[in-house]
N, C-alpha and C positions, 0 to 999 in steps of 0.2 A: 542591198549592199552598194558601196559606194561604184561607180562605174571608174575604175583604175585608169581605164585608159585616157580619160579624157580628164583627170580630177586635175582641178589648177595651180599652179607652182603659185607659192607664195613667199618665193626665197628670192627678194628684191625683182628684180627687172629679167632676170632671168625666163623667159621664155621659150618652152622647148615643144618639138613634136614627140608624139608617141615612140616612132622610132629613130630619136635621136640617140647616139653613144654618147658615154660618157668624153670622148674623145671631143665629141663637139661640143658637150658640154663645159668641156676647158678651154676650147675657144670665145664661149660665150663669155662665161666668166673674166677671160681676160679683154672683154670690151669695157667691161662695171667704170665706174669712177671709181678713185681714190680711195674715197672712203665707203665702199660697200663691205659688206661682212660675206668674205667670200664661203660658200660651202666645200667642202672637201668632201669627197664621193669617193675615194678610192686610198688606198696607201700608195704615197711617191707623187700627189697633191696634182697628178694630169696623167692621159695617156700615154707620153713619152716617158712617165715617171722619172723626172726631172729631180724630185726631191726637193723644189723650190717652190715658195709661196709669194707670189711680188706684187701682194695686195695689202702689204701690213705695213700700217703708217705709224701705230701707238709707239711698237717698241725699236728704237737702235740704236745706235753706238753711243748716243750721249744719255740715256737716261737706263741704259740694260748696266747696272753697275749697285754694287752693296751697299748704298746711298739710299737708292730708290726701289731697284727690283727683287724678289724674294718671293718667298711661298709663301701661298695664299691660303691653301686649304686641300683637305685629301678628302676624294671620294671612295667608301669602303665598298670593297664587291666581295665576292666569294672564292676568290680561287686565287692561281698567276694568271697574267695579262701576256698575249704574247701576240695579238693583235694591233696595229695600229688605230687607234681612236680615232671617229670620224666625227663631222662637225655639218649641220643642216640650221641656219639662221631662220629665225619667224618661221618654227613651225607650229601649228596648232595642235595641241594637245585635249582632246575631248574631254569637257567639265575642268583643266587644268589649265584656260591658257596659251596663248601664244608663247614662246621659250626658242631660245638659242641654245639648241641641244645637241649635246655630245652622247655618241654611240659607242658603250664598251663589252668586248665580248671576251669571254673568259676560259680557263682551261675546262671550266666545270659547265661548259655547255649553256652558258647566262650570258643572253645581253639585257644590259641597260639602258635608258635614258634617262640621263641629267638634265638640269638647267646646267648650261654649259658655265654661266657667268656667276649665277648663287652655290650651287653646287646644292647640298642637301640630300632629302632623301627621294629615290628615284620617282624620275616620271613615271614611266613605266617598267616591270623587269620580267622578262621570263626566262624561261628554262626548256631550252628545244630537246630535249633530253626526254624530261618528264613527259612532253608532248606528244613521245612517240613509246612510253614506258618504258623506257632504258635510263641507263645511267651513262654518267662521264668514266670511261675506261681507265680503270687504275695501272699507270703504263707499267709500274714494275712484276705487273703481270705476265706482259707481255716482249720487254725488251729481251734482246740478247747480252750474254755475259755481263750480268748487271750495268749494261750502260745506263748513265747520267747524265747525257744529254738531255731530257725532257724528264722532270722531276712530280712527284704527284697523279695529277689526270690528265689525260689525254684527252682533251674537248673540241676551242673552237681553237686551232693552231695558225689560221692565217688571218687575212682582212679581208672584213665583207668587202662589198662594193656596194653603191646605192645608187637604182636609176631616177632621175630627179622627174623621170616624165610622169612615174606611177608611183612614186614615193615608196618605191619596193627597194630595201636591203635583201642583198642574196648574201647566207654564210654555208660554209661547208662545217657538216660539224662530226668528230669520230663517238662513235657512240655502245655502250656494251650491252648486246641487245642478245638475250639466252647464252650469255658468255661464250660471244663471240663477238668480234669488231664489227664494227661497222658501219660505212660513211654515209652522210646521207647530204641531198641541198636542199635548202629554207630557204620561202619564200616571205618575206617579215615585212609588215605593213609599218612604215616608221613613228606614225603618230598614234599607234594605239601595241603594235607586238604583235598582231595579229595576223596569221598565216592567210590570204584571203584565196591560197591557191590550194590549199586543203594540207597535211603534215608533210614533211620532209620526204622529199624523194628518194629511194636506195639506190646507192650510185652502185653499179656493174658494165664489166666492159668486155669484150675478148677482141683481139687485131692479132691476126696474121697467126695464129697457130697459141696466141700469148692472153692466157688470164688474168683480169686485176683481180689481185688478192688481198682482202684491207688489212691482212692481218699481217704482213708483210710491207705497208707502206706506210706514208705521214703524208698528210696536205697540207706543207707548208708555204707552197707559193698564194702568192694572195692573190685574188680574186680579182676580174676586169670584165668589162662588158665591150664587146663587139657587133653592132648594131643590135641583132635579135636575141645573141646570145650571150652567154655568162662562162666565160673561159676560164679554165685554173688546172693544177696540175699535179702530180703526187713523186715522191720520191722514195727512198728506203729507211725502213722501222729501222734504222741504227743498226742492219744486215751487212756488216763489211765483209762479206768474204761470201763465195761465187752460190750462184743460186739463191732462189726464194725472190727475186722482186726484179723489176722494169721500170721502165720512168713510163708516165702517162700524162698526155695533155689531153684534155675533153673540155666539150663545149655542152653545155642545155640551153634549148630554146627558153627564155627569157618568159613568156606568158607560159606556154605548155610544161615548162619545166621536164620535158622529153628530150631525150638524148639525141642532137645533133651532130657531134663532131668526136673522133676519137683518132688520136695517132701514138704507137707506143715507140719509143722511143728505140728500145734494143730487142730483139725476138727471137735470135738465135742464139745458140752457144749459151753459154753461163748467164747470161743478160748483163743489167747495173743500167746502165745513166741515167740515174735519176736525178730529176728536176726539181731545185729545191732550190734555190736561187739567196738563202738568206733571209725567205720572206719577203721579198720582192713580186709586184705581179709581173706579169706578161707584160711586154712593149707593146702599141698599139700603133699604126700608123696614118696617116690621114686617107689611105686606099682601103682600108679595114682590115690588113694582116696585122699576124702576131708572131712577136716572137721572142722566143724562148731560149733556155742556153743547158745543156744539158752535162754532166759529171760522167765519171768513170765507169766502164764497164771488165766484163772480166769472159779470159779466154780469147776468142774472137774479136772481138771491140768493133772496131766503125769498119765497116766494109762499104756506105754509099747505098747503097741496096734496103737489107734490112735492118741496118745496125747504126746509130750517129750518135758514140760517144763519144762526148769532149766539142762539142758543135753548138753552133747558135742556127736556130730552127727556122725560118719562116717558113707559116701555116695561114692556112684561106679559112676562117671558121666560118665564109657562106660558102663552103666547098666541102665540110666534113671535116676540116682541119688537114684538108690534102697539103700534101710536104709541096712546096713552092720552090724554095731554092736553102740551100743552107752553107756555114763551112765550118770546114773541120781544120784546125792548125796542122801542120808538119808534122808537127812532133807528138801528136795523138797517143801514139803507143807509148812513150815517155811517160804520158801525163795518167794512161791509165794504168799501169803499173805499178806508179809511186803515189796514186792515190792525190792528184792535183787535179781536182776536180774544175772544170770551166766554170759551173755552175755555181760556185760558193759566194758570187752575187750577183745579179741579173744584170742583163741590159738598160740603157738608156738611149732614147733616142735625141738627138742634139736639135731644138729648136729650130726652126726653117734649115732644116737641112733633110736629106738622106743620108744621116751618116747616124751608126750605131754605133755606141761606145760601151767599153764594159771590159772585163775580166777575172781571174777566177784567183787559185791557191799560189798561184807562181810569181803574184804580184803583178803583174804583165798587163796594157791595157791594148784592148786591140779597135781602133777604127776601121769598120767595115760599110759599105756600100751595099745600102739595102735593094737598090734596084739590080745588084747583082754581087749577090754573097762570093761568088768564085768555086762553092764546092771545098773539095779538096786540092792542094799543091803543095808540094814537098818542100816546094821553096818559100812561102805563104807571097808568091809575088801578087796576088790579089789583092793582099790587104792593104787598105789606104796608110795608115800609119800602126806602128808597133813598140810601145816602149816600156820600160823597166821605172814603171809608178812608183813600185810600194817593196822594201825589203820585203816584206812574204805577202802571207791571205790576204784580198779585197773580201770584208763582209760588210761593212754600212757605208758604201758608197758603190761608182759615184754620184755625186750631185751637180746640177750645175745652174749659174747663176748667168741667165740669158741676159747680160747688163747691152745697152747699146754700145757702138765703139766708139760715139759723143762723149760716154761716162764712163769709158775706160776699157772697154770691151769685155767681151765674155769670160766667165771663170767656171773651171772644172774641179772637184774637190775630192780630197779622199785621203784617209785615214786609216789606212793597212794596219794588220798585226804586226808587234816589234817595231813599232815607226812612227814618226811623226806628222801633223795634219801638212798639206802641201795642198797646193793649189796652182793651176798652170794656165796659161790663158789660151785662147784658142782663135785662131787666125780666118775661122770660115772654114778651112781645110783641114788644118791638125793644129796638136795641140804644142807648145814649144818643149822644146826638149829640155828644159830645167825648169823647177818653180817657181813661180815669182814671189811668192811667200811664204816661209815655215813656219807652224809650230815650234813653243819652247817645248813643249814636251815629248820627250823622245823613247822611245821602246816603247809605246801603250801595249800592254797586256790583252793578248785575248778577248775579246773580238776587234781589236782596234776600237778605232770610233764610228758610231751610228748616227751618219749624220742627216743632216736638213736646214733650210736656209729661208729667210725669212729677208723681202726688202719690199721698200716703195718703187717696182719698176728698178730703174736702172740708179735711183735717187744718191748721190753720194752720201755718206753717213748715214745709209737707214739700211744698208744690209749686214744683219748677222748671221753667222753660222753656227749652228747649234749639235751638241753630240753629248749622246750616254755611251758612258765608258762605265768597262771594270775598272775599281778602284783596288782589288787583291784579289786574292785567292785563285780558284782554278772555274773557271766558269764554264769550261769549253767540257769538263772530266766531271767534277763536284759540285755543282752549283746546289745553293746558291751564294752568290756573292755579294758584296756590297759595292753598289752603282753611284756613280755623280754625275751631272751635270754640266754643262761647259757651255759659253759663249763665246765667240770671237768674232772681234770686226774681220767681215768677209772681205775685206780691201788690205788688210796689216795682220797676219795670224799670231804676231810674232806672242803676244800675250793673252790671256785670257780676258776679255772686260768683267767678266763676273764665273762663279763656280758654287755650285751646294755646297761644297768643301768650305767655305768659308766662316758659314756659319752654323751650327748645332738647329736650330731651327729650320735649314733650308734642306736636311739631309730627307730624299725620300725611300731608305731603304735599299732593299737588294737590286740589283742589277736584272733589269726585262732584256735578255740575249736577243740580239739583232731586232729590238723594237723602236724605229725612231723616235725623239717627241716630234709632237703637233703644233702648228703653231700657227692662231689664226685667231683674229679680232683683239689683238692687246695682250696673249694669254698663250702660254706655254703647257703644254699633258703631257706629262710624263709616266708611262707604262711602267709598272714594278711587278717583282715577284714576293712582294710583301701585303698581297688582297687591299694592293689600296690603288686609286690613280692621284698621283701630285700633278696640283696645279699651281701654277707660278703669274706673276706679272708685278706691276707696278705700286709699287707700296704706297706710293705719298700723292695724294692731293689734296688741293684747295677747293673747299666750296666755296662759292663767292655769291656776298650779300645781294640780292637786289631792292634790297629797302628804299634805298634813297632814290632808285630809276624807274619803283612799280608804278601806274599808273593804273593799273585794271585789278579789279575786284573777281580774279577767276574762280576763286575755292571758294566754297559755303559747306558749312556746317549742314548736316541735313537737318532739316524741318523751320529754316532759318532763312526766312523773305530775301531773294538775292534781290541787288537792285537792279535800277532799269536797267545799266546794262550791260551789266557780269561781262562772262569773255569773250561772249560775241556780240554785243550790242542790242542784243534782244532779251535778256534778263536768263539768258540760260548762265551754267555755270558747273566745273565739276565737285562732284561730292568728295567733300573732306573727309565723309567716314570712309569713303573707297579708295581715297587716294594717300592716304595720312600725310605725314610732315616731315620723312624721307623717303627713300629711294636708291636703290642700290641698281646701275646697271655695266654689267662687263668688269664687276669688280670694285666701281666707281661708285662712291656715296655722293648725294643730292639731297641739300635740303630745300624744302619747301616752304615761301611765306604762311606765315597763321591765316587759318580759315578768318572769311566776312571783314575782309579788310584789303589795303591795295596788297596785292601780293603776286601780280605778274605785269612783264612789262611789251609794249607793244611800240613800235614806230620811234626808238629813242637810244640816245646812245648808254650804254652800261662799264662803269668805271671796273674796270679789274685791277687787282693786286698787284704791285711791280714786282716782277720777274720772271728767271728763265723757265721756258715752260715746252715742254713737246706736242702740245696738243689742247684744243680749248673742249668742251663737251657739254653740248645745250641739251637740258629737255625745251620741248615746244612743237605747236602744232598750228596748225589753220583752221581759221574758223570761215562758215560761210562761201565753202568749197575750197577745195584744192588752189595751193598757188602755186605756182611755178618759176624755177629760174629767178630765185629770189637773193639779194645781194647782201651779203654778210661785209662790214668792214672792221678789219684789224687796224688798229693803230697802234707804233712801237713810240717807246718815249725818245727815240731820234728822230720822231715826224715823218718817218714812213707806214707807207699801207698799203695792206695787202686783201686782195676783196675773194670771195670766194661764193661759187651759186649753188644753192638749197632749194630742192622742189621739196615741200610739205603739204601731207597727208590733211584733210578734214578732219577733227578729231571723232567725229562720227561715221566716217568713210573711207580706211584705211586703202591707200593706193599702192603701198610696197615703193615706192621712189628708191631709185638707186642711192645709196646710203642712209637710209631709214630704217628704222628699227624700232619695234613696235614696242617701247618700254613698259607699257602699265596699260594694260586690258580691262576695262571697269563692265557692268550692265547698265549705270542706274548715273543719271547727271540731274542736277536742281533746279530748279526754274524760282521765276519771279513769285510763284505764289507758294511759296515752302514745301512744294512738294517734289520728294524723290521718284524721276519717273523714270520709265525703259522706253523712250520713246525713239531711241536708234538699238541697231540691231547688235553694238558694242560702244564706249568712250573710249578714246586712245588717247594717251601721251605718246611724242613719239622722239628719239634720240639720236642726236647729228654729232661728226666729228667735225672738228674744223683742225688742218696742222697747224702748227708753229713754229716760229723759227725761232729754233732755240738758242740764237747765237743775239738774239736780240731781248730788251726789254719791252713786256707788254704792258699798253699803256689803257686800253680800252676797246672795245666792242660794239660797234652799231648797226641796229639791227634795221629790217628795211624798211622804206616810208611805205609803211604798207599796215591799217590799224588790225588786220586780217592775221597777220604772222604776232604770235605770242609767245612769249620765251617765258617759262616758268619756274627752271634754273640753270645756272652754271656752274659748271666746276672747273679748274683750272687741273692737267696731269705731268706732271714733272718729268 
C-alpha cells in the first residue's frame, strides 16, 4: 500500500509537509501565480473561511453575462446534495488518467468523482454506507412533529475537508445501522475511494455528566483540519423544545482516526446550544485554535462555567478542545428565549487581522478580538464593533473580498432573510456603518442568499459575487423549492450581470438550503436537491487556425514514418490515434492540425482573430527538457504588448509548473521508424492560460525564440 504520509502532491507547485493544516495550505495556495488551478480542500475556500476565491482569472464582470456564460452540463448522483463540492487539479486516477476532479457527497451516503472540466460518468463513486452494511437513515423516521427541515435521507450533511499532504478526504456520515442512528468518520483515499485507514469510525462522546446521542443530533457544520486533527461539530435532530440534545465540538487524530478532543457545549439544566452554523466549518487561526458559535439553550442557558449558549467558542484542539476564551452577548437570555440562535451562520475570520466577524438570527454582526473574546458583559463593552447588518437571519454569509486598499479596499458581503445583498467596506478596524452597495433585489425569501466570490487578487473587474437563492415556496418548512442563481459585480451590486432565471436552459432545479456554489478554474457547481450537480461557465470560444504559422510536423498517424524531425528534432513525434483532432479542456474545445503534415508551431509569431477576448488558452509543451520562464507576447491592434512568463513541462516529464495543467495523458508516441513505442513512463500535452485585456483588440501571439516550446493549439475565450 501506498505509503500516505510521504505520497507526492501533484496539484501544481503546491508543496506541503505531512503535518501541514489546511490552514497553511491556503497560505500556500495564495503564493501560486495567476493562473494556477487553485484546489479547494474545505467549504468557505480557507481556514478563516472567507468564502472567497482570488485565483479565478476566466470569469468576470465582462464576459459572466447571457451572451457568453450559461450551463454547461449536470452531473447525476443519487440523492440531495447538501455538501459543498470540492475541487483537487492534476489528480491521478489509477488506469484513468490525470483529471481535475470534483468531489460530491450526497444525502444517501455516496461520494463521487468527476472530471471536473468533462463531466460524464464518474471517476470513481462509492457508498460509505454499504461499507459499514448500513443504509442512509430515512430522516422521516426519525424527525420530530413531522419536521421538513431535511427531506428524504439523512447521510453526508456537511463538507468533507481534504488534507493535501495524504490525499485523504475526511467526511462524517449518519448512518442506520440495526435501526438505529449512527454517525460515523471516513477516512477516503481521493484518487481511488479507498478507506486506507480501515471503515468508518463510530463516533461516541460523554463530557461532564452529558451523552452524545446521534439519535438526537445532525452534523451539519462542515468539517476542518487543525494541524493533527479533523474538527467538526453536531447540533439538534430539529428538537425545539427542552431535553434530548447538546451541541458538540470533537476533534479525531487525523492518521489514528482516535478521539482527541471533545467539548460539549451546555451540560446542565435542559441543555440546547447546538452548533450548526448553516453549514459553515469552524474558524481556524494561524496559532491553530477554532472556533465556533454556538445557538440557544433552554432553562438555565449560559452560566460561563458549564453552559455557553449563544457564544463564540475558542477551543485548543492540541489541548482536547480545552475552552480557551469565548463571549456570550448581553442579551443571551433574550436570544435564548426567542429562539435567535448566534449560530444560524458561523464565523469568519478577517484576513491579516485578529478580528472575527459574524452573526446569528437577529441580523446583528458582531467584531470580536480573538486574542481576547471578553467572556461575558452586560454591556458588550468588549466588542470591537456591533452593527444592525441584515433586517432578520444571517445564513450564507458573511463573505469577504480581501481587495488591497490600492484597488479600493476590502469588502464584506451578506445577504440576510427578508433583505437585500449589501456590502460594506472595512477600514482594518470595522466595518462602515452603511453600505456602500445594494442589491435591486429586496425581501429575498428564506434563506437569503448563499453566497461566495470569485476575483483575480484585488483586480478591478474580475470580482464577482455569486449566490443561490430561493426563488418561491417555503424552503425553511416544505422544501423542496426551486433555486436560481445570481451573479453581481462585487464592486456595483446594484444589478445582477447574469441569472439562471433568464433562460429555460440555465434553470438547475430545486434549491440545495444553505449550500454555496463553487467556483474555481473558469467554472461555476452548483449543489441541487434535484440528484444532479449543475455546472456553468463560459459558452463561446474561438478556436484558432494555426495552418499558416505551423512549422513542425508533431502528430503522426501511427505506423506512419515520422520525419527527421517531428517535434523534437529527433524524429520522435505524438501519436494521432492517442491524441485525435480535438480536445476539450475546462470546457474549452481545441482543434488539432491533421496528422503527417505541419501542424504545430514552434519559435514564431501566430495571427489571432480580431477581438474582444478574456483570456487566450494554449495547448503546448517542451521538448528536450523542461523550459522555463519562457516569454509569451500579446500584441493589441493599437500596437501594444503585453508579455507574460510560462515554465513548460517536457512532454515526457511532467513538472506540475505553476499553471499547468496536464491536458492529455497518452502511453505510446511515434518515432522516425513507424513505430508506436512506450518508451517514456507517460506523453503529455499540457494547457496554459494567458489574460487579456478585454478592453482591447487582439492582434497576435508570439511564442518564444525558443524551437524547444511547441504550441499545438489555441483557442481564444470570450
Amino acid at each position: 500500500m501506498e505509503d500516505l504520509s510521504t505520497a507526492t502532491t501533484r496539484w501544481g507547485r503546491i508543496v506541503v509537509r505531512a503535518q501541514m493544516t489546511v490552514a497553511a495550505a491556503s497560505v500556500t495556495l495564495l503564493t501560486l501565480t495567476a493562473y494556477a488551478a487553485q484546489p479547494v480542500l474545505q467549504r468557505g475556500y480557507d481556514a478563516g473561511v472567507s468564502g472567497a476565491t482570488l485565483g479565478e482569472t476566466t470569469l468576470t464582470i465582462t464576459n459572466v453575462n447571457p451572451n457568453f456564460f450559461g450551463h454547461l452540463f449536470s452531473l447525476p448522483v443519487d440523492d440531495n446534495i447538501m455538501a459543498q463540492p470540492l475541487y483537487v487539479p492534476n489528480v491521478a486516477i489509477p488506469n484513468r488518467g490525470t483529471h481535475n476532479v470534483l468531489y460530491v457527497a450526497t444525502m444517501s451516503d455516496s461520494v463521487y468523482a468527476f472530471d471536473a472540466d468533462a463531466g460524464g460518468a464518474p471517476l470513481w463513486h462509492i457508498n460509505v454506507a454499504s461499507l459499514v452494511g448500513a443504509t442512509p437513515v430515512p430522516i422521516a423516521k426519525f424527525v420530530f412533529s413531522g419536521n421538513k427541515n431535511i427531506i428524504n435521507n439523512l447521510g453526508i450533511l456537511s463538507t468533507p475537508v481534504i488534507d493535501p499532504s495524504t490525499h485523504i478526504m475526511y467526511l462524517v456520515a449518519c448512518t442506520l445501522e440495526n435501526d438505529t442512528m449512527a454517525y460515523r468518520l471516513h477516512a477516503v483515499h481521493i484518487t481511488t475511494g479507498a478507506e486506507p485507514y480501515g471503515p468508518g469510525v463510530l463516533i461516541s462522546a460523554s463530557y461532564k455528566g452529558s451523552t452524545f446521542e446521534p439519535r438526537y443530533q445532525t452534523q451539519r457544520v462542515s468539517l476542518t483540519l487543525a494541524e493533527n486533527n479533523v474538527v467538526f461539530a453536531f447540533a439538534a435532530l430539529e428538537r425545539e423544545f427542552v431535553g434530548g440534545y447538546t451541541g458538540w465540538v470533537m476533534s479525531y487524530n487525523k492518521q489514528t482516526l482516535e478521539q482527541s478532543g471533545i467539548f460539549a457545549t451546555v451540560t446542565t439544566g435542559n441543555r440546547g446550544g447546538g452548533v450548526w452554523q448553516s453549514g459553515r466549518p469552524p474558524v481556524l487561526d494561524g496559532s491553530g485554535y477554532v472556533y465556533v458559535f454556538t445557538g440557544n439553550a433552554y432553562g438555565s442557558g449560559y452560566d460561563g462555567v458549564n453552559n455557553f449558549s449563544e457564544s463564540a467558542l475558542k477551543l485548543n484542539p492540541a489541548n482536547g478542545l480545552a475552552l480557551i476564551n469565548w463571549f456570550t452577548p448581553g442579551n443571551w437570555s433574550y436570544l435564548d428565549s426567542h429562539d435567535l440562535d448566534f449560530t444560524s451562520s458561523g464565523p469568519l475570520l478577517i484576513p491579516g487581522t485578529a478580528i472575527l466577524a459574524g452573526g446569528g438570527k437577529t441580523g446583528e454582526i458582531y467584531l470580536l478580538n480573538t486574542a481576547n473574546l471578553g467572556k461575558y458583559n452586560a454591556s458588550d463593552s468588549q466588542v470591537l464593533q456591533h452593527e444592525q447588518l441584515g433586517a432578520s437571519e444571517f445564513r450564507g454569509g458573511p463573505v469577504y473580498w480581501n481587495r488591497p486598499a490600492a484597488d479600493g479596499g476590502p469588502l464584506l458581503y451578506n445577504w440576510a432573510v427578508d433583505d437585500q445583498l449589501k456590502a460594506y467596506a472595512f477600514n482594518g478596524t470595522t466595518l462602515a456603518a452603511s453600505p456602500s452597495s445594494l442589491g435591486s433585489i429586496t425581501e429575498q425569501i428564506f434563506p437569503g442568499g448563499i453566497l461566495a466570490l470569485s476575483a483575480n487578487g484585488g483586480q478591478a473587474g474580475s470580482g464577482v459575487l455569486w449566490a443561490t437563492v430561493a426563488t418561491s415556496g417555503d424552503a425553511e418548512n416544505n422544501p423542496p423549492v426551486p433555486g436560481a442563481l445570481y451573479a453581481f459585480n462585487a464592486e456595483n451590486l446594484s444589478a445582477p450581470l447574469w441569472s439562471s432565471t433568464g433562460k429555460a436552459a440555465d434553470n438547475f432545479g430545486n434549491f440545495a438550503k444553505f449550500v454555496p456554489p463553487l467556483i474555481v478554474n473558469g467554472k461555476v457547481y452548483v449543489a441541487t436537491w434535484s440528484n444532479q450537480l449543475a455546472v456553468y461557465g463560459l459558452l463561446n470560444s474561438t478556436p484558432v487556425s494555426l495552418g499558416a504559422s505551423a512549422n513542425i510536423d508533431g502528430i503522426f498517424k501511427d505506423g506512419t514514418t515520422v520525419s527527421s524531425t517531428g517535434l523534437d528534432g529527433y524524429g520522435n513525434a505524438y501519436s494521432g490515434n492517442a491524441l485525435g483532432t480535438a480536445l476539450k479542456w475546462s470546457g474549452i474545445s481545441f482543434e488539432l492540425g491533421a496528422p503527417d503534415t505541419l501542424n504545430a508551431v514552434a519559435n514564431r509569431t501566430i495571427a489571432l482573430p480580431a477581438g474582444s477576448y478574456s483570456s487566450l488558452r494554449l495547448l503546448a509543451t517542451a521538448v528536450n527538457g523542461p523550459k522555463t520562464s519562457m516569454s509569451f507576447r500579446l500584441t493589441y491592434t493599437d500596437g501594444s504588448n503585453a508579455t507574460t512568463s510560462l515554465s513548460l513541462s517536457d512532454w515526457c516529464f511532467p513538472q506540475n509548473h505553476s499553471g499547468e495543467t496536464q491536458v492529455k495523458t497518452m502511453t505510446v508516441r511515434d518515432t522516425r521508424y513507424g513505430a508506436t513505442v512506450h518508451d517514456c513512463s507517460s506523453v503529455n500535452l499540457y494547457g496554459y492560460s494567458i489574460a487579456l485585456n478585454a478592453a482591447k483588440t487582439v492582434e497576435s501571439l508570439t511564442l518564444p525564440a525558443n524551437n524547444n516550446v511547441v504550441a499545438l493549439a489555441v483557442t481564444l475565450v470570450h
